[in-house]
C-alpha positions as CSV (number, residue, x, y, z in Angstrom):
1,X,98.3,74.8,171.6
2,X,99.2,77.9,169.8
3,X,98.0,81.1,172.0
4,X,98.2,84.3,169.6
5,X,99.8,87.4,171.9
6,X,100.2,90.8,170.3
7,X,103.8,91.8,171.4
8,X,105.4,95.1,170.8
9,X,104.7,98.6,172.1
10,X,101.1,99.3,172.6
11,X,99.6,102.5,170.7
12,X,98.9,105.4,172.9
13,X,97.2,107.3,170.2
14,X,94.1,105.7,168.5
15,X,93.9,106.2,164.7
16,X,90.5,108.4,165.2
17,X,92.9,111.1,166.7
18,X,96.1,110.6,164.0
19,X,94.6,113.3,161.8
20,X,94.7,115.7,165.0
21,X,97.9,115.3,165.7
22,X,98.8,115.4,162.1
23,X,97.4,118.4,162.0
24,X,98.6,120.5,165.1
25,X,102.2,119.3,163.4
26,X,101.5,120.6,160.6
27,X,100.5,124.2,161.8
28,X,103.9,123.9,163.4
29,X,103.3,123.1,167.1
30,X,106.6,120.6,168.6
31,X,105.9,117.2,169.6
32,X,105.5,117.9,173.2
33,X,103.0,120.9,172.3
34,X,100.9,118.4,170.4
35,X,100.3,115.8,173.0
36,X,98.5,118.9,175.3
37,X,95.5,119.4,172.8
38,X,95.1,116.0,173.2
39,X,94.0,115.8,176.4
40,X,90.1,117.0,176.5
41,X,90.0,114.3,173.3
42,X,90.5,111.5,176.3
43,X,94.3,110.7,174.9
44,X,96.9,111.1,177.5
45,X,99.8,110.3,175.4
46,X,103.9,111.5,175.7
47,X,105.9,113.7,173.6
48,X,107.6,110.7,172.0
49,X,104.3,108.7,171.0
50,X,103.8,111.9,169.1
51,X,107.0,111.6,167.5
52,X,107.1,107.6,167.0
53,X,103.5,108.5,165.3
54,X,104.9,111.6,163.0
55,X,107.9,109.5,161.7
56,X,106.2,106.2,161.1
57,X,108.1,104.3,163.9
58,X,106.5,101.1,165.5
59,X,104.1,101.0,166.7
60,X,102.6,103.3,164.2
61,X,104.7,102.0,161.4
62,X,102.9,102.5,157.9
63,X,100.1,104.7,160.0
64,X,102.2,108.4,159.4
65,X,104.2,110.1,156.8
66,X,107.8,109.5,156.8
């Protein structure tokens, strides 16, 4: 019997809030200073989600610009 487990790195930031961060990124803010504004949104999340996100890494690959 087959049991079908995600695996990986889980995603810290849901795809409702990718078009925040992509935006505090794109007013210039650092990785570190994006994941603040975050927090009243209910996403504790860490500098480097931020940056995984930005750059397309897993888990977020295909979900940002490269």
């Amino acid at each position: 019997m087959a049991i079908n487990a995600k695996t990986g790195r889980p995603q810290s930031i849901p795809a409702w809030a990718w078009p925040e961060v992509l935006r505090l990124y794109g007013q210039g803010m650092e990785y570190r200073r994006v994941a603040n504004p975050l927090i009243p949104l209910k996403v504790a999340t860490t500098k480097s989600s931020v940056e995984r996100l930005i750059k397309g890494n897993p888990p977020y690959a295909g979900g940002g610009p490269k």
